[in-house]
Each structure stands twice: as structure tokens, then as C-alpha cells.
C-alpha positions in Angstrom: -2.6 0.2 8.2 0.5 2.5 7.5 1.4 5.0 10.5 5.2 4.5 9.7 6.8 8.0 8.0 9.1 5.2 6.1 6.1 3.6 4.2 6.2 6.9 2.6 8.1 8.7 0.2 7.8 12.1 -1.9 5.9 12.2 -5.6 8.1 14.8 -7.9 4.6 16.5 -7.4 5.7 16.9 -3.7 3.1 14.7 -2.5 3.0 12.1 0.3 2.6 8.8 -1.7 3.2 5.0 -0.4 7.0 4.0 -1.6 6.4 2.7 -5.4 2.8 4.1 -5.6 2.0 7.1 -7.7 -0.3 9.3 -6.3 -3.7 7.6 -7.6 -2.4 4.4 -6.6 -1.9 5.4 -2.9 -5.5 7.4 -2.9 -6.8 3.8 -4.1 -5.2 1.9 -1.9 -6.5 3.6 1.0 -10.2 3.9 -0.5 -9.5 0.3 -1.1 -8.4 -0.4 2.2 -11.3 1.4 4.2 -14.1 -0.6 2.3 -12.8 -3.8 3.0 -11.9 -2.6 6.5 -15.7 -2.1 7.2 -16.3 -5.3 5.3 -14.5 -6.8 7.9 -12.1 -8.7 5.0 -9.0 -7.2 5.8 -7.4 -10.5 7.7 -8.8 -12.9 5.0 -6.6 -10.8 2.9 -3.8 -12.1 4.0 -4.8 -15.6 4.7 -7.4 -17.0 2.2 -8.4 -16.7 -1.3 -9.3 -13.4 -2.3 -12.4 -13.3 -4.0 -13.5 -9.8 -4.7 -11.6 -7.3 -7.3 -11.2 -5.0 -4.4 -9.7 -7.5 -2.5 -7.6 -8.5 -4.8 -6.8 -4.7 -6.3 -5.9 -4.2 -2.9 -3.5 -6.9 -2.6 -1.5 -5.9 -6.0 -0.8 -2.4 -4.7 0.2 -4.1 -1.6 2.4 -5.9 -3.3 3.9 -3.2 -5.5 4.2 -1.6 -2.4 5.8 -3.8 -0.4 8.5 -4.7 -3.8 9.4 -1.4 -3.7 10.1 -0.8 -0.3 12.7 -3.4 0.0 15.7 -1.4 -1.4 15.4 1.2 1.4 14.8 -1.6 3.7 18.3 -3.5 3.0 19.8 -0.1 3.3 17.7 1.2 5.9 17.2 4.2 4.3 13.9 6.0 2.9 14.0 9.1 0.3 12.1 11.2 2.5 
């Protein structure tokens, strides 16, 4: 779902992680993301009422995500 370099920021680790994600949370996010990819759920994501924990695990790091992102959005600016 994320191709965009400016979803992404550097961990002090050095490591590639979604902006606002540690490094476990992105890992999980994208585990998350795959299973309900093949479960075909991803669209009902966004649009119904989630009703799996990995559905809606998913949707909190989203979330998080998607929060944390807005600063560097209003600036246009990433810390990459």
C-alpha cells in the first residue's frame, strides 16, 4: 500500500520505519496488511465495520500512521 519514500522516515536504529511507527509496528503493519490483502478485506477496511483484531490492529497503526504524518504534510517536509 505505501510506495511513497515520504511515508517513510528513519528509526534512530537507522531503519526504514512508516512515519510514527517504531520498527515492530511497521513489520506488523505490513504482516498485517498482507493477510488481510489475501483475505481480500482490505476495501472493507476502509468502508464497514471491522470485525477481526487484525483488521482492526491494522487500522490503529494506520491511524497512528496517518496522525503522525500530518506535520510533514502541512510543511511538506519529511525527516528523511
Amino acid at each position: 500500500m505505501f510506495d511513497d519514500n515520504d511515508d517513510f522516515e528513519l528509526d534512530p536504529a537507522g531503519n526504514r520505519v512508516l512515519i510514527g511507527l517504531s520498527m515492530e509496528e511497521t513489520d506488523e503493519f505490513f504482516r498485517l496488511e498482507e493477510t488481510i490483502r489475501t483475505s481480500n478485506d482490505l476495501i472493507n477496511i476502509l468502508h464497514e465495520e471491522l470485525h477481526s483484531p487484525e483488521q482492526r490492529r491494522w487500522l490503529e497503526l494506520f491511524d497512528k500512521h496517518t496522525i503522525a504524518k500530518l506535520p510533514f504534510l502541512q510543511t511538506g517536509k519529511t525527516k528523511h
